[in-house]
C-alpha positions as CSV (number, residue, x, y, z in Angstrom):
1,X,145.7,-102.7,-29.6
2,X,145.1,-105.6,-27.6
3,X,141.7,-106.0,-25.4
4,X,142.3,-108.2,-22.9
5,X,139.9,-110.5,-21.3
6,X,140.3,-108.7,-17.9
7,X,139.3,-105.3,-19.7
8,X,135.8,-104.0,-19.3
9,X,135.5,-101.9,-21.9
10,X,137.5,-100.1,-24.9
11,X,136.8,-97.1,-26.1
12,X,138.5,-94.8,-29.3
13,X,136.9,-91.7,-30.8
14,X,138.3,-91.0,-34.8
15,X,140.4,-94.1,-35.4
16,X,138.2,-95.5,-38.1
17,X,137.0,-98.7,-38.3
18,X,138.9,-101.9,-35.8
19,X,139.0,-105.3,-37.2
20,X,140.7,-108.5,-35.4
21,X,142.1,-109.0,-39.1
22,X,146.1,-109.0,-38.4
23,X,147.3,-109.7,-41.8
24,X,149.9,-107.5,-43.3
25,X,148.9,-103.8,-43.8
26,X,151.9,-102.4,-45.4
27,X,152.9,-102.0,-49.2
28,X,156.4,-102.7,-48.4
29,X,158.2,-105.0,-45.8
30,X,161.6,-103.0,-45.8
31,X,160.2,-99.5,-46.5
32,X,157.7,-97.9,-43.6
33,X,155.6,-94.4,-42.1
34,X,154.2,-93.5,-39.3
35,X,152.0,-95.7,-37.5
36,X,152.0,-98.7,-35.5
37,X,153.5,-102.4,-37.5
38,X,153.7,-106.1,-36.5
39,X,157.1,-107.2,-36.7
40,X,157.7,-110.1,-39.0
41,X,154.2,-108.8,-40.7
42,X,154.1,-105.8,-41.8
43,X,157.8,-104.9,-41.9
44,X,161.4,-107.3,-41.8
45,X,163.7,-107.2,-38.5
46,X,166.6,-105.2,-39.2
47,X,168.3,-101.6,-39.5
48,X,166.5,-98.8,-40.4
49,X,166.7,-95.0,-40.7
50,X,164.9,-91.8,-41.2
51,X,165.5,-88.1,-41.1
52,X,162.9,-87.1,-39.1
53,X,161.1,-83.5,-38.6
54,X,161.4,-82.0,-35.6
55,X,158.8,-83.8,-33.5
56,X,159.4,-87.5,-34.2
57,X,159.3,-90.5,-31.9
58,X,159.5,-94.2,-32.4
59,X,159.2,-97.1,-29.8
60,X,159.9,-101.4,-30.2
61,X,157.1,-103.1,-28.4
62,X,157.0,-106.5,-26.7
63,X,152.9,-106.1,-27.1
64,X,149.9,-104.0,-28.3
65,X,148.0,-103.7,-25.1
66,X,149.0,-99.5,-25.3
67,X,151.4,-99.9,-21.3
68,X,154.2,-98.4,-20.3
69,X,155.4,-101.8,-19.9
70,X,154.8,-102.9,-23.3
71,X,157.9,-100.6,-24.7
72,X,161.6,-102.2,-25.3
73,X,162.8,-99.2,-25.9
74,X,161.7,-95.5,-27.0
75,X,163.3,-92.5,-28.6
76,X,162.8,-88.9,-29.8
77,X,165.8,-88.2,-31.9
78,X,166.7,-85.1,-33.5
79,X,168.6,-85.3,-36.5
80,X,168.9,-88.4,-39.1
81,X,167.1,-91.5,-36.5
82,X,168.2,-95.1,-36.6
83,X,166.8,-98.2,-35.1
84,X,167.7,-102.3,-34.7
85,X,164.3,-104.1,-34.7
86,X,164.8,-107.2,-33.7
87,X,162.9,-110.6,-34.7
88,X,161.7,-110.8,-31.2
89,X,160.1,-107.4,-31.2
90,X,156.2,-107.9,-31.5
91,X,156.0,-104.1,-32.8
92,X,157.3,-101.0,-33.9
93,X,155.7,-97.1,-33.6
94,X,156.7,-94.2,-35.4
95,X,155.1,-91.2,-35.2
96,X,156.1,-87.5,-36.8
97,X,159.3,-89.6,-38.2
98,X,158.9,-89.6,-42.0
99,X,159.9,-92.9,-43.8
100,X,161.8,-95.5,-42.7
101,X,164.3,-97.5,-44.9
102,X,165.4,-100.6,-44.0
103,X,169.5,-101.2,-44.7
């Protein structure tokens, strides 16, 4: 998430504990699960796939600040799921997808 200066306020309710600490989070680069990843951080540009359950959705972000406006592009496939994330994606979001495998 991303608080902007312009914000006046920020509020969450059961998300544990936030930290300005952006270092990588992830025990792989090339191997993810749901939740939300820096790109070049937490996980390598490239190809990945997943066979998802029946309720998955993923998104590349441009930014964390939780807009519309901040999604490249969004999907809620059914069936085995596939994505390109690109170096100049800030983030990617998977949620209900199972693991992703980078090729």
């Amino acid at each position: 998430m991303t608080i902007k200066k312009t914000d006046e306020g920020f509020e969450t309710t059961g998300c544990g504990t936030w930290t300005s600490d952006l270092s990588r989070i992830s025990a792989s680069t090339s191997r993810i699960t749901d939740g939300t990843w820096i790109v070049g951080t937490d996980l390598k540009p490239g190809t990945y796939k997943a066979s998802p359950g029946d309720s998955c959705y993923w998104a590349r972000l441009k930014s964390f600040d939780g807009g519309l406006d901040a999604i490249i592009a969004n999907d809620l496939p059914s069936g085995r799921a596939v994505v390109t994330i690109k170096k100049t994606d800030e983030g990617f979001e998977s949620n209900g997808c199972g693991t992703w495998i980078r090729r």
